[in-house]
Wavefront OBJ file of the C-alpha trace (Angstrom):
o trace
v -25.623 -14.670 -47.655
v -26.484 -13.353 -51.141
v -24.883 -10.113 -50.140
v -21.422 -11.611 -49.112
v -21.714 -13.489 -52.497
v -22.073 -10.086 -54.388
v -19.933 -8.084 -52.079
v -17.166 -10.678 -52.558
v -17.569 -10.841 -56.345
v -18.340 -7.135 -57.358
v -15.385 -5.498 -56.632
v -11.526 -6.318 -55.705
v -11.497 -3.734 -53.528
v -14.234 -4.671 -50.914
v -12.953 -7.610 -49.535
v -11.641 -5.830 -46.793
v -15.280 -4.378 -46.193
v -16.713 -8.041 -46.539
v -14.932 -9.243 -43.573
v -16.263 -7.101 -41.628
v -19.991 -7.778 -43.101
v -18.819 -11.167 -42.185
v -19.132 -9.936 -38.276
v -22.479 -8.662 -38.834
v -24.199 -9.433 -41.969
v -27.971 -8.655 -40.403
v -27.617 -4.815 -41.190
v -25.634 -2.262 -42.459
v -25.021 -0.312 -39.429
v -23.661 -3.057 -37.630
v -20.536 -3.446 -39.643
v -19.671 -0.124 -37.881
v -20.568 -1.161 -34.343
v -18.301 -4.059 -34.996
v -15.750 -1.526 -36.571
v -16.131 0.045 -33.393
v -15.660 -2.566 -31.236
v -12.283 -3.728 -32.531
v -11.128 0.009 -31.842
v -12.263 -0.598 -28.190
v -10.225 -3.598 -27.050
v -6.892 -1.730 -28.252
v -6.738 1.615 -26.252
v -8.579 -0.618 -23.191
v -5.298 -2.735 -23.965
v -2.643 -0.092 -23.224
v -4.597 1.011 -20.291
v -4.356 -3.137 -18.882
v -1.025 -2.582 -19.352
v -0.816 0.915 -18.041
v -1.189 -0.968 -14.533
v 1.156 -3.549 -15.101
v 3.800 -1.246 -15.886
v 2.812 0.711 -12.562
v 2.689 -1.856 -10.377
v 6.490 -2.023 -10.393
v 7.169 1.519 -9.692
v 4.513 1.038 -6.292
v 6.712 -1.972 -5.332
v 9.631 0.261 -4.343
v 6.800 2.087 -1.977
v 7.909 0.527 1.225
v 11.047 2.659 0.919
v 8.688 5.614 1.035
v 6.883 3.908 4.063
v 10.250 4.723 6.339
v 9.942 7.691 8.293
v 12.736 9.905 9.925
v 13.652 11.384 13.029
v 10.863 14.063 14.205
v 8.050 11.924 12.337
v 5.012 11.274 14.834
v 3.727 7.521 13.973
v 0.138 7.405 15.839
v -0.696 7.531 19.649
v -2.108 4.396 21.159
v -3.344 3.770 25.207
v -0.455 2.073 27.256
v -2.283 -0.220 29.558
v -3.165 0.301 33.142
v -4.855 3.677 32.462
v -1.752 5.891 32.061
v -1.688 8.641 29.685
v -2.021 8.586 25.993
v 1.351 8.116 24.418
v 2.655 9.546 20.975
v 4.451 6.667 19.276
v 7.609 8.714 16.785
v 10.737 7.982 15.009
v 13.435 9.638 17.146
v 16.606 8.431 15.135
v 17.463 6.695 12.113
v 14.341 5.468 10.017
v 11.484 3.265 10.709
v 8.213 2.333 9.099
v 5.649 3.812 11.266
v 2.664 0.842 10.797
v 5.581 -1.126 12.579
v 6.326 1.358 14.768
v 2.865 1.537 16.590
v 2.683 -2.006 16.081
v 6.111 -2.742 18.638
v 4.416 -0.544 21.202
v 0.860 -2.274 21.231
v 2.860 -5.604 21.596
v 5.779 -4.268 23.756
v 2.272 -3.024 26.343
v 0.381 -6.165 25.974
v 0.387 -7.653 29.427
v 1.085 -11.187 27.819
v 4.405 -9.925 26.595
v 7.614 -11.163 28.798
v 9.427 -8.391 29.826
v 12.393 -8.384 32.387
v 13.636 -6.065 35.214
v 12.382 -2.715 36.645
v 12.959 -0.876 33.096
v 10.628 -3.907 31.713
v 12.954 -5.030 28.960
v 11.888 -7.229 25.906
v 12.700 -7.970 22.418
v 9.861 -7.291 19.944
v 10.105 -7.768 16.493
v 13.382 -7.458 16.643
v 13.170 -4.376 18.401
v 14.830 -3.900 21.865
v 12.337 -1.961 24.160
v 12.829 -0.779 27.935
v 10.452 1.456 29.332
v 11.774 4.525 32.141
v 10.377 4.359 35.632
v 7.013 6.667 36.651
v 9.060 9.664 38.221
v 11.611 9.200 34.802
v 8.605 9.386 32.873
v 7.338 12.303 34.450
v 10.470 14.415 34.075
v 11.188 13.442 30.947
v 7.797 12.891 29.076
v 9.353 9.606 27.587
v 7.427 6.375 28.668
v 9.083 3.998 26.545
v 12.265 3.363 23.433
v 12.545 0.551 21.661
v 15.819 0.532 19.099
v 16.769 -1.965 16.439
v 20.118 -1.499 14.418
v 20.235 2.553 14.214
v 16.744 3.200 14.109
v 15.121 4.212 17.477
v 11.236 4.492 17.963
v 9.873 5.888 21.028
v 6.429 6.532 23.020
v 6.180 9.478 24.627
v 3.888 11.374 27.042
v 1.210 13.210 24.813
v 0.757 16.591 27.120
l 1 2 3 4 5 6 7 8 9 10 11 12 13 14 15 16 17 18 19 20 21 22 23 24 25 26 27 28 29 30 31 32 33 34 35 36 37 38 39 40 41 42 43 44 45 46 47 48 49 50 51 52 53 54 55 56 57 58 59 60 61 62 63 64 65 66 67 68 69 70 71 72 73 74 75 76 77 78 79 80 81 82 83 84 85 86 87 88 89 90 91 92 93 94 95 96 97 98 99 100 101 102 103 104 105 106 107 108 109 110 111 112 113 114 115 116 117 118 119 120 121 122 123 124 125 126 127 128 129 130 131 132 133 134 135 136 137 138 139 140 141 142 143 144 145 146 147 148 149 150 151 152 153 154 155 156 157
């Protein structure tokens, strides 16, 4: 404490230091570590913010999610033991997580599907599937479309 008194009252021009003997009066090289410290907290500040201001530019991502015609989604096991299937955008755009999602829901055996082409709404998505010998000539199993977007599963040879 005698310090701070002397520091305070020896020279006009070392108040600035005092505060910061004020933070660590113990020893000398603490006023520096506490110097130091203060220096810290502001770049680590910009680099808080650094995320924040990123976070809106990986909002827009979902735009970067759609995929275009030609764009192979994932393959997944239609039920009954039939052959693997490639799951693909083959018009318009689609996101491909929902892609592959409609077909694992369109298969599921608890899903209500009507007539011989098997015909159900998923998602929002209208899906038929084509008949064995169809299938067969064409490699297509199943579409599903929604607006102009059209996913489909197809044979994988």
């Amino acid at each position: 404490m005698l310090l701070l008194f002397l520091s305070a009252c020896g020279e006009k021009s070392e108040p600035e230091a005092a505060p910061s003997a004020t933070l660590a009066p113990s020893s000398t090289p603490a006023p520096s570590s506490a110097l130091a410290t203060p220096t810290t907290p502001t770049p680590e500040s910009p680099k808080t913010k650094a995320p924040e201001t990123a976070a809106p530019t990986t909002r827009p991502s979902p735009s970067r999610k759609l995929a275009g015609p030609g764009t192979v989604c994932g393959e997944l096991q239609p039920p009954g033991g039939g052959p693997m299937a490639a799951v693909a955008v083959s018009a318009g755009r689609a996101d491909c997580r929902t892609a592959v999602k409609v077909f694992r829901t369109y298969y599921r055996p608890d899903t209500p599907k009507q007539g011989s082409a098997g015909v159900a709404t998923v998602g929002g998505w209208r899906c038929a599937s084509n008949s064995a010998a169809q299938a067969s000539m064409s490699g297509r199993l199943s579409s599903c479309q929604k607006a102009a977007a059209r996913i489909v599963a197809d044979v994988i040879p």
